[in-house]
N, CA and C atoms of all chains as a GROMACS GRO file, in nm:
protein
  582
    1UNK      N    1   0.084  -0.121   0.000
    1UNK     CA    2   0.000   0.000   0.000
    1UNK      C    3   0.088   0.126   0.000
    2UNK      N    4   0.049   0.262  -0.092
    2UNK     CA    5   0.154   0.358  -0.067
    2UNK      C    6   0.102   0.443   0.030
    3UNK      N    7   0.195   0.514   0.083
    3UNK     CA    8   0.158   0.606   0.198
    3UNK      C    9   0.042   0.682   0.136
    4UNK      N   10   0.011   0.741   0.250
    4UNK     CA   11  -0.099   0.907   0.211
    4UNK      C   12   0.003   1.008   0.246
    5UNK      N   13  -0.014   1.121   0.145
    5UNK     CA   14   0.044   1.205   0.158
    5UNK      C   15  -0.127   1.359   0.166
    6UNK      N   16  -0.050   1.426   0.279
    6UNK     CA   17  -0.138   1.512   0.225
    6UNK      C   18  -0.066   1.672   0.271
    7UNK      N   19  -0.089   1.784   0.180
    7UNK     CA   20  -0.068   1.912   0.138
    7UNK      C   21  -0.229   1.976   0.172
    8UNK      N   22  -0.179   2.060   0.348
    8UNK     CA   23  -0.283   2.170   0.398
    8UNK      C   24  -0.242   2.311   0.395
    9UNK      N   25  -0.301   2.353   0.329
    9UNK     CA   26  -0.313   2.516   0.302
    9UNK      C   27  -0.329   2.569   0.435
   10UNK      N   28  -0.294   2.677   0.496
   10UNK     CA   29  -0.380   2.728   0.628
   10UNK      C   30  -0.350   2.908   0.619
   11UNK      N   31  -0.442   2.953   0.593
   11UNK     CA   32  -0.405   3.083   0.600
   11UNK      C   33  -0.453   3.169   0.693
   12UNK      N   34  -0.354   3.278   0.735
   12UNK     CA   35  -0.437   3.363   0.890
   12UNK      C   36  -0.498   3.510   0.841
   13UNK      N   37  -0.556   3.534   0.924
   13UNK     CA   38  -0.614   3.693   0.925
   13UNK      C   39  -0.477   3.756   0.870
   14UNK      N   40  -0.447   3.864   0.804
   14UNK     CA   41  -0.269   3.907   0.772
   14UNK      C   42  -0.227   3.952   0.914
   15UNK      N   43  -0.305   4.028   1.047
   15UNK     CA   44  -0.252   4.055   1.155
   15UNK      C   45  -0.262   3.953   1.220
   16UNK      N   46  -0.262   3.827   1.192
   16UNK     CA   47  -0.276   3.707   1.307
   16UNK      C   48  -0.170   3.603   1.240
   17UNK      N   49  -0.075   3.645   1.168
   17UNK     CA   50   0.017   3.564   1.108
   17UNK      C   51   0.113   3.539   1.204
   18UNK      N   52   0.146   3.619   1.296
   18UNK     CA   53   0.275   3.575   1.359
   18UNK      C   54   0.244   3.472   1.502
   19UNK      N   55   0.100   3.470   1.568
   19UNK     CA   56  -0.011   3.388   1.634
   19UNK      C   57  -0.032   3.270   1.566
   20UNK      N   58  -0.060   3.252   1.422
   20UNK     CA   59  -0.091   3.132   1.397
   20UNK      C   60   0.061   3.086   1.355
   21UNK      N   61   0.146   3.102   1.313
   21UNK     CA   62   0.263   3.035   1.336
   21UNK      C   63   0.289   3.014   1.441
   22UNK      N   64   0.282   3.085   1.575
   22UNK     CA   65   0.323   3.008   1.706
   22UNK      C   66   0.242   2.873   1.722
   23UNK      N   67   0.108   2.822   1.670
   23UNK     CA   68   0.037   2.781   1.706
   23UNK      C   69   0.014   2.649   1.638
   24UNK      N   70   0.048   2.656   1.504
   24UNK     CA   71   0.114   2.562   1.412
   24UNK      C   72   0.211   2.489   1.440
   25UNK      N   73   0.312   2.633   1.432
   25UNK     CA   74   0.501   2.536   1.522
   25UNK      C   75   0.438   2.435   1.612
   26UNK      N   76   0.403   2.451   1.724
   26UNK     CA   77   0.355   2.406   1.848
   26UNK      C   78   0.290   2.262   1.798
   27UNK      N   79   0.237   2.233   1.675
   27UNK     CA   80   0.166   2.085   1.698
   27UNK      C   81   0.314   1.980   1.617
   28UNK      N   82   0.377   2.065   1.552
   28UNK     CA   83   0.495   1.987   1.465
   28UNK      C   84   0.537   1.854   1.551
   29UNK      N   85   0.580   1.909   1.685
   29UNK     CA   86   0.686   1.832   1.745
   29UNK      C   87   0.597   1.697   1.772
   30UNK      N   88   0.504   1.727   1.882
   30UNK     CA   89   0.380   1.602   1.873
   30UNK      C   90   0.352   1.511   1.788
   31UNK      N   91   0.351   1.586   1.706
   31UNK     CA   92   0.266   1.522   1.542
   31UNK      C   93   0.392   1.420   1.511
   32UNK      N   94   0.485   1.489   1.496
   32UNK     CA   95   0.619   1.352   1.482
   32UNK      C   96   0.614   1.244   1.579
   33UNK      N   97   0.613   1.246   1.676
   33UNK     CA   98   0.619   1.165   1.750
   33UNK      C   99   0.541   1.111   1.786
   34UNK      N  100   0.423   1.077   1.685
   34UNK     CA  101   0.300   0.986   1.684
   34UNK      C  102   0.327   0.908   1.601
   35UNK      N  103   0.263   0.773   1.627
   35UNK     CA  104   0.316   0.639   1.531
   35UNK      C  105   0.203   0.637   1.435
   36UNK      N  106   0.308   0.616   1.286
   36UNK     CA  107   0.283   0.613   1.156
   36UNK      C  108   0.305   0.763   1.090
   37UNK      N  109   0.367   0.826   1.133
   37UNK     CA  110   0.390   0.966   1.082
   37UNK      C  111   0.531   0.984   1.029
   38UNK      N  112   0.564   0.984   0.914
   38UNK     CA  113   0.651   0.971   0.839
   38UNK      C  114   0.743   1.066   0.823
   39UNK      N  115   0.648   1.189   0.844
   39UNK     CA  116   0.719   1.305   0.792
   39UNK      C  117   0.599   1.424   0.794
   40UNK      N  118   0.644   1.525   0.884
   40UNK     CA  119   0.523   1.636   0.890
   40UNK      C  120   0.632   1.774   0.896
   41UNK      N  121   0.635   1.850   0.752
   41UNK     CA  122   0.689   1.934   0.755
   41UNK      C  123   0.587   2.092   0.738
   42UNK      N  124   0.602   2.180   0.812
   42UNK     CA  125   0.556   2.310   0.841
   42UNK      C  126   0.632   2.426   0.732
   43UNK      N  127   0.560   2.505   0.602
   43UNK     CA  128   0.649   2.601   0.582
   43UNK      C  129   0.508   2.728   0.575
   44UNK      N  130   0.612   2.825   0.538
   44UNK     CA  131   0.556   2.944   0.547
   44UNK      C  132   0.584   3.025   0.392
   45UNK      N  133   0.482   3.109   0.315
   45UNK     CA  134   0.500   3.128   0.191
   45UNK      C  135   0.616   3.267   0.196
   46UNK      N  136   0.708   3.254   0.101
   46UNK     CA  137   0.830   3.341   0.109
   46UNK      C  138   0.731   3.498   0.050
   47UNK      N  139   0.651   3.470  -0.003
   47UNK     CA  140   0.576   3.654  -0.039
   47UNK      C  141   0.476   3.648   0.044
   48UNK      N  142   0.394   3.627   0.160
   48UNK     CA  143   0.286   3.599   0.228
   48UNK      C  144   0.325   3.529   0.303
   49UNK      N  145   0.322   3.610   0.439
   49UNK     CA  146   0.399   3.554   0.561
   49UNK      C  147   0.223   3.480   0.629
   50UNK      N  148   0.108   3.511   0.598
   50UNK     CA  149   0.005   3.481   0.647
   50UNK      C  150  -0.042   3.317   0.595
   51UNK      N  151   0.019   3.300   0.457
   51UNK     CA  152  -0.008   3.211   0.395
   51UNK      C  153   0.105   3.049   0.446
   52UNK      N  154   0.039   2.994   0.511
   52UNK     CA  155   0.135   2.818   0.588
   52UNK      C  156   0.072   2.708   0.524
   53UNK      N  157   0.159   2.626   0.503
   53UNK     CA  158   0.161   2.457   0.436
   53UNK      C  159   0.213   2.395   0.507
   54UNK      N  160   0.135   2.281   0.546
   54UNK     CA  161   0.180   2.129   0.589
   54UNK      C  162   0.219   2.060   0.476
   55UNK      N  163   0.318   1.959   0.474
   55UNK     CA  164   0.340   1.880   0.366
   55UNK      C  165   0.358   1.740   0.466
   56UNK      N  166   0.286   1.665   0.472
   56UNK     CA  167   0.278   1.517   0.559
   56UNK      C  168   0.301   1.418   0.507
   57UNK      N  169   0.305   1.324   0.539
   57UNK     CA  170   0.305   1.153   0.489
   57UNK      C  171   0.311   1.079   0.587
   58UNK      N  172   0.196   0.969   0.611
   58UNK     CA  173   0.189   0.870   0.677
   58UNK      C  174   0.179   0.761   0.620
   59UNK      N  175   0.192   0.680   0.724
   59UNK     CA  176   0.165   0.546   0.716
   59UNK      C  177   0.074   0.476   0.598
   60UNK      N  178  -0.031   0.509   0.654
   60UNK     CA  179  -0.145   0.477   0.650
   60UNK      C  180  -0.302   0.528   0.664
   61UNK      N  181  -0.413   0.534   0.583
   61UNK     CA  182  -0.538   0.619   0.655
   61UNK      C  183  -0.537   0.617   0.798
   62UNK      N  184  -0.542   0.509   0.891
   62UNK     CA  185  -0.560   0.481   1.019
   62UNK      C  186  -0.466   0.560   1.102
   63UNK      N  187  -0.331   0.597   1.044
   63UNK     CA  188  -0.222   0.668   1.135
   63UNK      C  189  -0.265   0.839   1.097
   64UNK      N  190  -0.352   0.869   1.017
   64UNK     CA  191  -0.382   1.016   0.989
   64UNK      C  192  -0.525   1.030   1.054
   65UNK      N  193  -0.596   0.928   1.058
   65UNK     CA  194  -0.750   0.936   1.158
   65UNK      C  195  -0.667   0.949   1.289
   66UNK      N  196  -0.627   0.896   1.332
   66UNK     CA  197  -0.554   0.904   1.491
   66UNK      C  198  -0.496   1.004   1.493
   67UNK      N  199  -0.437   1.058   1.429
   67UNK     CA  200  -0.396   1.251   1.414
   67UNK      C  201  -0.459   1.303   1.428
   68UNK      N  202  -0.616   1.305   1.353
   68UNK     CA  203  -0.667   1.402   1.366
   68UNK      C  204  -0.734   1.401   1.469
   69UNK      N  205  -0.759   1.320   1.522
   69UNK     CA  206  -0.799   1.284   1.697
   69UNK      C  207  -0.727   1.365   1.795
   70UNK      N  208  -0.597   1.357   1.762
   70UNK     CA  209  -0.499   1.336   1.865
   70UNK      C  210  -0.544   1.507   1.951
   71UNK      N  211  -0.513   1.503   2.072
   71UNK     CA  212  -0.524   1.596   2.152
   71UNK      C  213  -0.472   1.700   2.081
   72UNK      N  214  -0.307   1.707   2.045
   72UNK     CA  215  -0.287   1.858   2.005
   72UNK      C  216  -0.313   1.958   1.867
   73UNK      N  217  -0.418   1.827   1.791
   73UNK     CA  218  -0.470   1.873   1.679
   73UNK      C  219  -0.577   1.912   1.700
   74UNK      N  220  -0.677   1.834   1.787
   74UNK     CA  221  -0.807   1.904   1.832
   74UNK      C  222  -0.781   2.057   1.870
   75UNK      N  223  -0.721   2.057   2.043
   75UNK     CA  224  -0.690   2.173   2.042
   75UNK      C  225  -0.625   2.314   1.978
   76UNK      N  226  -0.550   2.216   1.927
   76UNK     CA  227  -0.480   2.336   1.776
   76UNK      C  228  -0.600   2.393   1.736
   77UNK      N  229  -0.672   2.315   1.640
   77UNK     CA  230  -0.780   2.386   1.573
   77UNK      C  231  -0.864   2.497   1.664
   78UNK      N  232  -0.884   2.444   1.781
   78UNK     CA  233  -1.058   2.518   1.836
   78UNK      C  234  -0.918   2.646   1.846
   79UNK      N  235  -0.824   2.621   1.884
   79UNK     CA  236  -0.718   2.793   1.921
   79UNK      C  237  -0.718   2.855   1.833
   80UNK      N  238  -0.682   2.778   1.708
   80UNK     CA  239  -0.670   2.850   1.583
   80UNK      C  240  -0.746   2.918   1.470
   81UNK      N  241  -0.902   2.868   1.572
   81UNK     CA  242  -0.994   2.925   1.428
   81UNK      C  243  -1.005   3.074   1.455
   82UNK      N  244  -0.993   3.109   1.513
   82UNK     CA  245  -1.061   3.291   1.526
   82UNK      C  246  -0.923   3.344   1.482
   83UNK      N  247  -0.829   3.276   1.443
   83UNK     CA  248  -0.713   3.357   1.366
   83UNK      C  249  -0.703   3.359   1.196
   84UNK      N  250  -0.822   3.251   1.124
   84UNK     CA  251  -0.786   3.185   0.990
   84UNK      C  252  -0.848   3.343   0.887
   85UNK      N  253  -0.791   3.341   0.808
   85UNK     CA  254  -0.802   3.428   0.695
   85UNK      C  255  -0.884   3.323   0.640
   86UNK      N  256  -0.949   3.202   0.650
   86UNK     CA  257  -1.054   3.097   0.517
   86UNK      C  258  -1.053   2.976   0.571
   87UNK      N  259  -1.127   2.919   0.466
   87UNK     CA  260  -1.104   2.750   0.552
   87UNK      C  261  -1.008   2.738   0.504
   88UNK      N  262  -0.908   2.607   0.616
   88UNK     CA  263  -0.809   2.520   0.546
   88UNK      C  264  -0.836   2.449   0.432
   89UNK      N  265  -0.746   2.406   0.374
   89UNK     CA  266  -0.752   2.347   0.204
   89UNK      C  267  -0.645   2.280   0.246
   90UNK      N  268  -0.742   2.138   0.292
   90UNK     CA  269  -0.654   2.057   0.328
   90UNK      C  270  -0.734   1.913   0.235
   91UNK      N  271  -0.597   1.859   0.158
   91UNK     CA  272  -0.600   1.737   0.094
   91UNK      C  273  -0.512   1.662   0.082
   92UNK      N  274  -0.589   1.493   0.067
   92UNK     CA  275  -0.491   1.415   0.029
   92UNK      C  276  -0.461   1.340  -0.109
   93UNK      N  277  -0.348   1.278  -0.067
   93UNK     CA  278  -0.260   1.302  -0.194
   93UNK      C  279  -0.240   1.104  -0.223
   94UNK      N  280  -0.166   1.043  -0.270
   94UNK     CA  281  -0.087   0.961  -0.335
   94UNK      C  282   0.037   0.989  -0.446
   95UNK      N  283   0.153   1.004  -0.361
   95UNK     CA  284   0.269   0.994  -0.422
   95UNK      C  285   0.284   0.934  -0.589
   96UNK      N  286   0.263   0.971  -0.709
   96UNK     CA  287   0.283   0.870  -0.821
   96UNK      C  288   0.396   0.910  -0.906
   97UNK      N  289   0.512   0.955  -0.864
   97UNK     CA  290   0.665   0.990  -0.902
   97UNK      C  291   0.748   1.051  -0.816
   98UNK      N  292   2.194   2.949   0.492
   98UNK     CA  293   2.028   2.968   0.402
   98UNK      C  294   1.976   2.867   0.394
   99UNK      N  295   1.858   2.866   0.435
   99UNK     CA  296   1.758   2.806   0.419
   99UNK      C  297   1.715   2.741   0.234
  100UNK      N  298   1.679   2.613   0.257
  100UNK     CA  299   1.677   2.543   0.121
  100UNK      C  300   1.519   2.627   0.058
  101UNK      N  301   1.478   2.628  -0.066
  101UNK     CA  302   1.372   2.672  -0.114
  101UNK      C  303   1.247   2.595  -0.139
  102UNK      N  304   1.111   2.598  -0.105
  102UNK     CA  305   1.052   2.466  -0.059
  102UNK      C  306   0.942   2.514  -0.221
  103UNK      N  307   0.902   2.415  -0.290
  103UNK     CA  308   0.775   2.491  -0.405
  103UNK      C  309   0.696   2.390  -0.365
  104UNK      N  310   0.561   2.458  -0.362
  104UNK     CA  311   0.454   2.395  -0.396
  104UNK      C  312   0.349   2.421  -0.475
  105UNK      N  313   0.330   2.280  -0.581
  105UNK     CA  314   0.282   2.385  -0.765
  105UNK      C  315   0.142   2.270  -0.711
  106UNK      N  316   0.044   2.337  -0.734
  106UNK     CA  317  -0.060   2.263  -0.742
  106UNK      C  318  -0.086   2.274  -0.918
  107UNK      N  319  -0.135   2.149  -1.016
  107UNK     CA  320  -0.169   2.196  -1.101
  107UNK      C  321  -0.273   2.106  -1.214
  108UNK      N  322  -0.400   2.156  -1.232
  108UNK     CA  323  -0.496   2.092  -1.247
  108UNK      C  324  -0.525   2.086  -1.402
  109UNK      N  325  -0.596   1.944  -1.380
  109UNK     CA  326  -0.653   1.921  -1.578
  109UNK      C  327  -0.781   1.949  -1.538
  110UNK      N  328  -0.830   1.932  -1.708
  110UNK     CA  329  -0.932   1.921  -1.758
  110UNK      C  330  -0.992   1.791  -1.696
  111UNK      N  331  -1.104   1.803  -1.664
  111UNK     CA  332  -1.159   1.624  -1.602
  111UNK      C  333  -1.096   1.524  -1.703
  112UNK      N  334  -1.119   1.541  -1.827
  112UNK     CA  335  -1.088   1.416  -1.935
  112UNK      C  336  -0.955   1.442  -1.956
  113UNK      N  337  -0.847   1.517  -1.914
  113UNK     CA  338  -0.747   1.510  -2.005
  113UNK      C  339  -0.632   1.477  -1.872
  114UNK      N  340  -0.664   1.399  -1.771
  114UNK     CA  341  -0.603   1.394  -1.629
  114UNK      C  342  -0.488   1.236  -1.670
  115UNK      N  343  -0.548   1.168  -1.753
  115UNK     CA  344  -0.477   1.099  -1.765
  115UNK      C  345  -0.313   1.127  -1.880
  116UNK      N  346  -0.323   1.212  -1.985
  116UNK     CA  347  -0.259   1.235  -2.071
  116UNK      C  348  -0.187   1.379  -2.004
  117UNK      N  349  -0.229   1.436  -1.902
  117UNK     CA  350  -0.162   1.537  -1.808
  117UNK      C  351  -0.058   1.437  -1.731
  118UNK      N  352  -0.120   1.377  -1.668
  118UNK     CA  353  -0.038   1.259  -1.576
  118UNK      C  354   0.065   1.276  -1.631
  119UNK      N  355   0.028   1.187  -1.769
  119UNK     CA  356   0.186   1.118  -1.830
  119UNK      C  357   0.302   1.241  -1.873
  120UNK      N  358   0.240   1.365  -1.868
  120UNK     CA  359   0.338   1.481  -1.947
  120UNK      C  360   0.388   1.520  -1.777
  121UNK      N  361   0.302   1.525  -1.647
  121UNK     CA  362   0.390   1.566  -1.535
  121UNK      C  363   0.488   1.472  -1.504
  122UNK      N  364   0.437   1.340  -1.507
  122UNK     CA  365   0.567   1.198  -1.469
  122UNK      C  366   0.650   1.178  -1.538
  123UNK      N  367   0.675   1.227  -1.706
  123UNK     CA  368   0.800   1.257  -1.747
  123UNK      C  369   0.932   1.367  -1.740
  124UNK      N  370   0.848   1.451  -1.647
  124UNK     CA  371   0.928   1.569  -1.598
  124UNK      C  372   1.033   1.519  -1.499
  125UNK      N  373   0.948   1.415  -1.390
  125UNK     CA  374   1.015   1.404  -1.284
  125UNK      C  375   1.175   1.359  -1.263
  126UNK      N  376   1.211   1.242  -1.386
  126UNK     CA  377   1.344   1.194  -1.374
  126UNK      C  378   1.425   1.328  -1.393
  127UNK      N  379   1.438   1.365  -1.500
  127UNK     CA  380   1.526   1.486  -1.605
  127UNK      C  381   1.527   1.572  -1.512
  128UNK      N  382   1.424   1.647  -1.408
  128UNK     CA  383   1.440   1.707  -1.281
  128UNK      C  384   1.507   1.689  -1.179
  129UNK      N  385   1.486   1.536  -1.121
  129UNK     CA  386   1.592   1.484  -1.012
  129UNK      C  387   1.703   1.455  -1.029
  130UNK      N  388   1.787   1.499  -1.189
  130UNK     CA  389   1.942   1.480  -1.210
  130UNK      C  390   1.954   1.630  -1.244
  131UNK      N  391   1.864   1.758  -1.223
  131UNK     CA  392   1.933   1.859  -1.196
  131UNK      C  393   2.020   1.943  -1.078
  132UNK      N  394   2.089   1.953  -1.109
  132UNK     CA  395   2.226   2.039  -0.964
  132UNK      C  396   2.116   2.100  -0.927
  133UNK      N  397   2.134   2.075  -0.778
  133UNK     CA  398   2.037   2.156  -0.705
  133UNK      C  399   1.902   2.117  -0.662
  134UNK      N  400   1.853   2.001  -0.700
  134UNK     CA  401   1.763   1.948  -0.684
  134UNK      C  402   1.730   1.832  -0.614
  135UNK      N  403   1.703   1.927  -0.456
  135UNK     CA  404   1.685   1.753  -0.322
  135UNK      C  405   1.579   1.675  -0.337
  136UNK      N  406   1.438   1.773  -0.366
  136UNK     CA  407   1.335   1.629  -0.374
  136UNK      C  408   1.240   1.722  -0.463
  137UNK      N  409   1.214   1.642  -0.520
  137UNK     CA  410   1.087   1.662  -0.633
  137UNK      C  411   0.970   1.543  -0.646
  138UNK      N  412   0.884   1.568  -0.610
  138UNK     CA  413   0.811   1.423  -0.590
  138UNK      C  414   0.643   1.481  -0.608
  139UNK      N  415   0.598   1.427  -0.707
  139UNK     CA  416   0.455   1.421  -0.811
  139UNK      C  417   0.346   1.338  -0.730
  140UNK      N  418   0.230   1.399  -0.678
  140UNK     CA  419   0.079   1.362  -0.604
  140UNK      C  420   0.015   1.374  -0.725
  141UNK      N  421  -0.085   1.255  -0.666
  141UNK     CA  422  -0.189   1.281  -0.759
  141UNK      C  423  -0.299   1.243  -0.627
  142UNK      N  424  -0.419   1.408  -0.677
  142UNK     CA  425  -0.475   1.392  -0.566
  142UNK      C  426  -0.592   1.246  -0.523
  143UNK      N  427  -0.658   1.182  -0.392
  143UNK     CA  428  -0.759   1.020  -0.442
  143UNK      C  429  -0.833   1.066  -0.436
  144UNK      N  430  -0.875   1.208  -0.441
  144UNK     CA  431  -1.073   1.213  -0.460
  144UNK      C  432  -1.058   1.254  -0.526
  145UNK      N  433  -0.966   1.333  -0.647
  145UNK     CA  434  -0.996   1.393  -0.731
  145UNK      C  435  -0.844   1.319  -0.864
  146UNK      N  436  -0.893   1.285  -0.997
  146UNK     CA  437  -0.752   1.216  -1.007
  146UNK      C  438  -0.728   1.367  -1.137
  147UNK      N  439  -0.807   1.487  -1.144
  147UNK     CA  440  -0.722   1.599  -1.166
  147UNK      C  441  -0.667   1.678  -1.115
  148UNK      N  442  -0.653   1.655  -1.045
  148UNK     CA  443  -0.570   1.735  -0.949
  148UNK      C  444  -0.414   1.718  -0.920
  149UNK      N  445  -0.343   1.722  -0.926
  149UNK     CA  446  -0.145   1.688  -0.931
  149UNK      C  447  -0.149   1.814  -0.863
  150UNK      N  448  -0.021   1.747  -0.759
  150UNK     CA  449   0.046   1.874  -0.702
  150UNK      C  450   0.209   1.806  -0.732
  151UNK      N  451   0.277   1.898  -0.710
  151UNK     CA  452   0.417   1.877  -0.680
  151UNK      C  453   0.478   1.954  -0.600
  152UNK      N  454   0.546   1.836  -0.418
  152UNK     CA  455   0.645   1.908  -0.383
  152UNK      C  456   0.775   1.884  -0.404
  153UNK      N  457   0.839   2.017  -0.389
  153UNK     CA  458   0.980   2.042  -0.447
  153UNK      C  459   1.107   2.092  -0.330
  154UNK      N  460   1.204   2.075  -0.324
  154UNK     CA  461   1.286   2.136  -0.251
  154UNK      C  462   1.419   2.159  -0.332
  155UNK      N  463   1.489   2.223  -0.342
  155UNK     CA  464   1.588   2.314  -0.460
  155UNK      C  465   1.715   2.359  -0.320
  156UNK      N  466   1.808   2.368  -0.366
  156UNK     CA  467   1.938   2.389  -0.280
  156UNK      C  468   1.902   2.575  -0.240
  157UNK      N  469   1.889   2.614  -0.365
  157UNK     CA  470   1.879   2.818  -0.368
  157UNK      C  471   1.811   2.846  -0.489
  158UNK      N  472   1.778   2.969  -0.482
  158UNK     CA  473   1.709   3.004  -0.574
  158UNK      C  474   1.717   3.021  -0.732
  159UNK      N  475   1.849   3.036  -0.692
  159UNK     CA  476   1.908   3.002  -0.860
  159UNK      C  477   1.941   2.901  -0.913
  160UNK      N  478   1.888   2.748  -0.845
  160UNK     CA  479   1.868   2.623  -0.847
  160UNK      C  480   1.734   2.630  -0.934
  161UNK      N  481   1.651   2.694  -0.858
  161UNK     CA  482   1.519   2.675  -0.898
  161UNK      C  483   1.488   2.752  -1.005
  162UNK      N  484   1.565   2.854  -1.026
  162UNK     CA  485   1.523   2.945  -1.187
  162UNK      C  486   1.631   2.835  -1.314
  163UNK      N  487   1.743   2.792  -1.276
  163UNK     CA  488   1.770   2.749  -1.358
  163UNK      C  489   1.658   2.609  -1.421
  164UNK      N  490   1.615   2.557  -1.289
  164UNK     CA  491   1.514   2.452  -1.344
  164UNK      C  492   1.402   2.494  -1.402
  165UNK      N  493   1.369   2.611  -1.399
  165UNK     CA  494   1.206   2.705  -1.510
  165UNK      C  495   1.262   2.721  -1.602
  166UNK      N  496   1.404   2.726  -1.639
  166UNK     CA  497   1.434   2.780  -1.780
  166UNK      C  498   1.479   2.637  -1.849
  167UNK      N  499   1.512   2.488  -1.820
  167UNK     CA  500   1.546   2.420  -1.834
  167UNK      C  501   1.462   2.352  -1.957
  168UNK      N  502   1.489   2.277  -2.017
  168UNK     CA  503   1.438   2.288  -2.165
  168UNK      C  504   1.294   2.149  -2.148
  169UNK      N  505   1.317   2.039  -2.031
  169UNK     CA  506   1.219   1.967  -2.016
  169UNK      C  507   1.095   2.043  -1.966
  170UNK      N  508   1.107   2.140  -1.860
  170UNK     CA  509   0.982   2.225  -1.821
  170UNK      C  510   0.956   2.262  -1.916
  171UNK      N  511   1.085   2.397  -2.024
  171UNK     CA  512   0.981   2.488  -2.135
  171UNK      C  513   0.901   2.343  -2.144
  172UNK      N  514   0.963   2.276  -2.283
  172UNK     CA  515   0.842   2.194  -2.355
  172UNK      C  516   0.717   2.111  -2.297
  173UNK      N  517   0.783   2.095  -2.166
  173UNK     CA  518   0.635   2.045  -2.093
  173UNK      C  519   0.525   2.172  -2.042
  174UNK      N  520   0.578   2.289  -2.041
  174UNK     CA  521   0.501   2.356  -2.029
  174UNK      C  522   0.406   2.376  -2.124
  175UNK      N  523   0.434   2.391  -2.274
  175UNK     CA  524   0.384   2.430  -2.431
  175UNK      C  525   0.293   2.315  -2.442
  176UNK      N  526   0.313   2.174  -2.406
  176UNK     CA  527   0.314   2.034  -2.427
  176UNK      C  528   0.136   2.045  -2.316
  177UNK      N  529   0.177   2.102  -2.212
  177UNK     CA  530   0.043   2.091  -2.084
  177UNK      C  531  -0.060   2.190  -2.162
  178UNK      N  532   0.006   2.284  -2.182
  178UNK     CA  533  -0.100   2.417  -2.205
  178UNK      C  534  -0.267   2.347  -2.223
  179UNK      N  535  -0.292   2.322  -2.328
  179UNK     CA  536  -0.421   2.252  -2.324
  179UNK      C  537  -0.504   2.182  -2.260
  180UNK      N  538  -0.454   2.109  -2.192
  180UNK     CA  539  -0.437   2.067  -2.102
  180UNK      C  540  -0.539   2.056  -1.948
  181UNK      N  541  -0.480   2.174  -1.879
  181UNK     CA  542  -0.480   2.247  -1.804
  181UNK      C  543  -0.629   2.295  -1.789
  182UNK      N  544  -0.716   2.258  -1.654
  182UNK     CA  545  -0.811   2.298  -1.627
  182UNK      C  546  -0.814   2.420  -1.567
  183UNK      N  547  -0.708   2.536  -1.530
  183UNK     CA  548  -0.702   2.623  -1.457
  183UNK      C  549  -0.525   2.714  -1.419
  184UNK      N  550  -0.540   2.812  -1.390
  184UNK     CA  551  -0.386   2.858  -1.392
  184UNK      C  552  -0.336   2.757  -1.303
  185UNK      N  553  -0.204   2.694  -1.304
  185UNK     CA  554  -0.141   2.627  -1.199
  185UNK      C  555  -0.109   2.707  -1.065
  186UNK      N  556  -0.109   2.674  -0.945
  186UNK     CA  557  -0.111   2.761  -0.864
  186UNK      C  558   0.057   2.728  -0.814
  187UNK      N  559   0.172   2.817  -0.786
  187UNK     CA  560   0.283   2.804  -0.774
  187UNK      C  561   0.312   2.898  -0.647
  188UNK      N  562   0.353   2.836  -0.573
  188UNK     CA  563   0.414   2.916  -0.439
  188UNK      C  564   0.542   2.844  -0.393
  189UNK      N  565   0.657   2.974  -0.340
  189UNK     CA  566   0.777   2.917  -0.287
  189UNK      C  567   0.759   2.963  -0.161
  190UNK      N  568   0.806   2.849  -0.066
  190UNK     CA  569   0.808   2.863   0.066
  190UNK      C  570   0.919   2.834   0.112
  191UNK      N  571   0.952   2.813   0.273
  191UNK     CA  572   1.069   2.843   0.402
  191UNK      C  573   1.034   2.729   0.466
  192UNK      N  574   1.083   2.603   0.464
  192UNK     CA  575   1.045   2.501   0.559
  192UNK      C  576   1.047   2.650   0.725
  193UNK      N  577   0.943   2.625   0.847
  193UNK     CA  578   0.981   2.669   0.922
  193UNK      C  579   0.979   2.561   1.083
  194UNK      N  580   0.943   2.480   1.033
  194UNK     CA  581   0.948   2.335   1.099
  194UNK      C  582   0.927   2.224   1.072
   0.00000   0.00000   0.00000
């Protein structure tokens, strides 16, 4: 089976950019150190400091349902919504090169 | 310095996702033997199979312009045009965790 990969958009209010990066950073470390998590990288857009991407890969569906469970993603979110410039545009992917 | 992170989302036509496919997955080798080029790696999205993203990571920036001017992009670019259900969406980012 190939991993899931998935690419989340997250964008903030433009004055709540430097808040939702604290708040983002903050689930990285966790998120690694949950089993089946391959790789969870955090960036930030070089012209739009408001504009952040996850780029992930797990395991498996079952190791990304248990993420999104997981305590510091719940809480992430309920902290993070009164900062979002939109919804997240968050999808998944399959690696095919 | 920090390495240069791209993320190209870039979409077909509903019917033309398969003959897009094959013009993004021939990009990928001729890309990963350019100087400067750590990972380049082609999604195709599972709920949607027009949808392709590609993430990228490039040594510097003049890694990454030399690879836009590089003669497999031009012609895959000319080659997609039709293609193409929508502008490709292209952003460079800052891993920041």
């Amino acid at each position: 089976m190939p991993t899931i990969r998935v690419v989340a958009h997250i964008k903030a209010q433009p004055d709540q950019a430097e808040k939702l990066k604290g708040l983002l950073t903050a689930q990285v470390a966790p998120t690694r150190s949950e089993d089946g998590c391959i790789s969870y990288v955090l960036m930030q857009n070089n012209s739009d400091p408001a504009d952040f991407v996850f780029v992930e890969e797990w395991r498996d569906l079952n190791a990304l349902k248990a993420h999104i469970k997981s305590p510091h993603i719940q809480q992430g979110r309920e902290a993070r919504a009164a900062l979002l410039g939109g919804e997240p545009d968050i999808r998944l992917y399959t690696q095919i090169a």
